[in-house]
C-alpha positions in Angstrom: 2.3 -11.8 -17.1 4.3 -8.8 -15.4 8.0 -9.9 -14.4 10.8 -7.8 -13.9 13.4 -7.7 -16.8 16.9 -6.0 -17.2 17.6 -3.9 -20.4 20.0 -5.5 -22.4 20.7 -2.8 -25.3 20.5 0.9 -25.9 20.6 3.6 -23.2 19.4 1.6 -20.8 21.5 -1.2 -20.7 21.8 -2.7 -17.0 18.6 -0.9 -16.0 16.2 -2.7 -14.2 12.2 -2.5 -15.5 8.7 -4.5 -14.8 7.7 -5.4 -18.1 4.5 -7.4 -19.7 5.4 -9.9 -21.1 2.2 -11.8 -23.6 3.5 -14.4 -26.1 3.7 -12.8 -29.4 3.1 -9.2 -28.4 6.3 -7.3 -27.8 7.3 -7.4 -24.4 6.6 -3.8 -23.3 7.4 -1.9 -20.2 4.2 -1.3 -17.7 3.0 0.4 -14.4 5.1 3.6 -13.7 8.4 2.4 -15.8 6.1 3.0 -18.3 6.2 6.8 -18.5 8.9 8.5 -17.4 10.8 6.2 -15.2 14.9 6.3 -15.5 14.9 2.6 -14.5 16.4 0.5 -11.5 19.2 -0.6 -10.3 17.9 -4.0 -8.7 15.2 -6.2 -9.7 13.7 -5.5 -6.4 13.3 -1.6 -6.7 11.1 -2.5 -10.2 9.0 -4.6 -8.7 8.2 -2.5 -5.9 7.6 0.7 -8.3 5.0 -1.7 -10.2 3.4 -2.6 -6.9 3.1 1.3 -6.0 1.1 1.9 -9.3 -0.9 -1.1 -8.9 -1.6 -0.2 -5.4 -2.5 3.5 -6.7 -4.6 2.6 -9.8 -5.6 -1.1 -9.5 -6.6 -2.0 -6.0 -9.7 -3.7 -5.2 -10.7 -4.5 -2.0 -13.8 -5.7 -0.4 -14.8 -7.8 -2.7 -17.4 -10.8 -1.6 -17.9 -14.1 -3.0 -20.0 -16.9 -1.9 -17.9 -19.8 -0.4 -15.9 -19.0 2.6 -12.3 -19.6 2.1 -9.2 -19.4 4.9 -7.6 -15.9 4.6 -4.1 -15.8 3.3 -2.6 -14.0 6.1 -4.4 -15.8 9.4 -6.6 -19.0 8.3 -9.6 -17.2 9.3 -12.5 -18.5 6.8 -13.7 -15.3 4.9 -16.0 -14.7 2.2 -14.1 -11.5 1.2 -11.1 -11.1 -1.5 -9.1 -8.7 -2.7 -7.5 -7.9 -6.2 -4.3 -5.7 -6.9 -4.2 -5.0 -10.9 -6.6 -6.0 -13.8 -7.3 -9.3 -14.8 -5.4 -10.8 -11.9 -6.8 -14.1 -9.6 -8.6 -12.2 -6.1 -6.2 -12.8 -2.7 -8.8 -14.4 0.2 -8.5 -11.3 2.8 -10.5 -11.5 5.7 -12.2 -8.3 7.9 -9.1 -8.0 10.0 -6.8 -8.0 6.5 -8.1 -5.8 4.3 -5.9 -3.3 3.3 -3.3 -2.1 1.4 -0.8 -3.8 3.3 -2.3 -6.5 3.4 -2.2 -6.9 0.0 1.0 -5.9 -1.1 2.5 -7.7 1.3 0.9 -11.3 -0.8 1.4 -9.1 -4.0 5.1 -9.0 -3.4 5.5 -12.9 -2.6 3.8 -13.7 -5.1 5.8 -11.2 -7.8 9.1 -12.1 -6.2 8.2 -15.9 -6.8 7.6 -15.4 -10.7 10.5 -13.7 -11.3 12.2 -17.1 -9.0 14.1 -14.9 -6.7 14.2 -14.7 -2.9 12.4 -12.0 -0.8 
């Protein structure tokens, strides 16, 4: 799971970072504030740094399934989906949706919501 997280020792103490965070493996910084990122100053700025990368490195779109299911933005029944990062579930996207918007727009409700803030 990816959730943004506030440093709590060192030199970045009150810095803002998306981190991965897997049961017993050590809780790890990922995306962009990975490398050489200086950190955030809001919880808000991290996420939407992760989303960047995701959207850079990890987006899928245009993906078909069988089974038509209502698209997350409009209703319309679609057979397409749409992933942003790996191992992720697939967002229902129809014709008119797909795209990067599109998908970062559900991305970022759905990050802000696991991390149990408002957008």
């Amino acid at each position: 799971m990816f959730l943004p997280k506030v440093s709590e020792d060192g030199p970045d103490t009150g810095k803002w970072y998306m981190m991965a965070v897997e049961g017993k493996i050590a809780i790890r910084r990922v995306g962009y504030c990975g490398g050489n990122c200086d950190g955030h100053s809001t919880q808000a700025e991290a996420i939407e740094h992760f989303l960047q990368y995701q959207l850079d490195r990890e987006a899928d779109l245009w993906l078909s399934r069988r089974g038509e299911r209502p698209c997350e933005i409009c209703g319309e029944p679609t057979t397409l989906r749409a992933r942003l990062g790996r191992k992720t579930d697939l967002f229902v996207l129809c014709q008119k949706h797909q795209s990067t918007i599109s998908l970062q727009k559900l991305a970022r409700s759905s990050m802000l919501a696991l991390s149990g803030t408002d957008a």
